[in-house]
N, C-alpha and C positions, 0 to 999 in steps of 0.2 A: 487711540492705542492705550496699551495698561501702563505705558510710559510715561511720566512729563516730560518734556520737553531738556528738562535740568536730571534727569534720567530715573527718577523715582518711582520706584512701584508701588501701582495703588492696587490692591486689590480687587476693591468695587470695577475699575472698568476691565479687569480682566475677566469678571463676571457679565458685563456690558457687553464682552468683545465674543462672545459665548452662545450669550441670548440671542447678538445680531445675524452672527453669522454660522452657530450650528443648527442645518435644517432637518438630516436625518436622525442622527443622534446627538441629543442634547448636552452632553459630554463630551464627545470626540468633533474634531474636527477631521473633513476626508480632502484630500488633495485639493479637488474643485472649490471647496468651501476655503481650505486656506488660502489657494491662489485668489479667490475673491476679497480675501482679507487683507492681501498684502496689496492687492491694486486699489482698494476704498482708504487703505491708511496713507499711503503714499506722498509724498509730497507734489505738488503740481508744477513746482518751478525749479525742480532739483535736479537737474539733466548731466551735472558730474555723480550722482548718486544713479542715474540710470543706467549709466555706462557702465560702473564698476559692476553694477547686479548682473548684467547682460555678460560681463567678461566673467562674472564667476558662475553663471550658469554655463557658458560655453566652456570654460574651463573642466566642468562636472561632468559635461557632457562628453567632450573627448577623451579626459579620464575613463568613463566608464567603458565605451567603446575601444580606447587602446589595452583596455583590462580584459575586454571580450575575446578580443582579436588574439590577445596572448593565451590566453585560454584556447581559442578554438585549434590556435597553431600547434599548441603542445599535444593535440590531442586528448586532452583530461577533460572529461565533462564534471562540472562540479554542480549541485543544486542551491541555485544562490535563492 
């Protein structure tokens, strides 16, 4: 990660983190590429930290669905 561990930003591996995992543009990361960034930095024995990610993506997820749903009920189409 471009972190240490003591939370310091290093520059160099955020260039590291770059080179590894952007494949189509060398600049941007695309979804797939950052989902594979966050599952290669991971910790392997962190299963209170997987739970919380899992609650905040289900979290994101019903959010965005009970945001839909109010939309669609109002009948207002908006171009999100």
């Amino acid at each position: 990660m471009f972190l240490y561990a003591l939370g310091r930003y290093t520059p160099a591996n955020l260039e590291l983190m770059f080179s590894k995992y952007a494949r189509t543009i060398p600049d941007k990361l695309s979804l797939g590429e950052l989902w594979d960034m966050t599952e290669g930095n991971r910790d392997a024995f962190d299963f209170f930290g997987w739970y919380i990610y899992l609650l905040q993506c289900s979290n994101v997820v019903m959010s965005l669905c009970n945001d839909l749903f109010l939309v669609c009920e109002s009948g207002i189409l908006m171009d999100m």
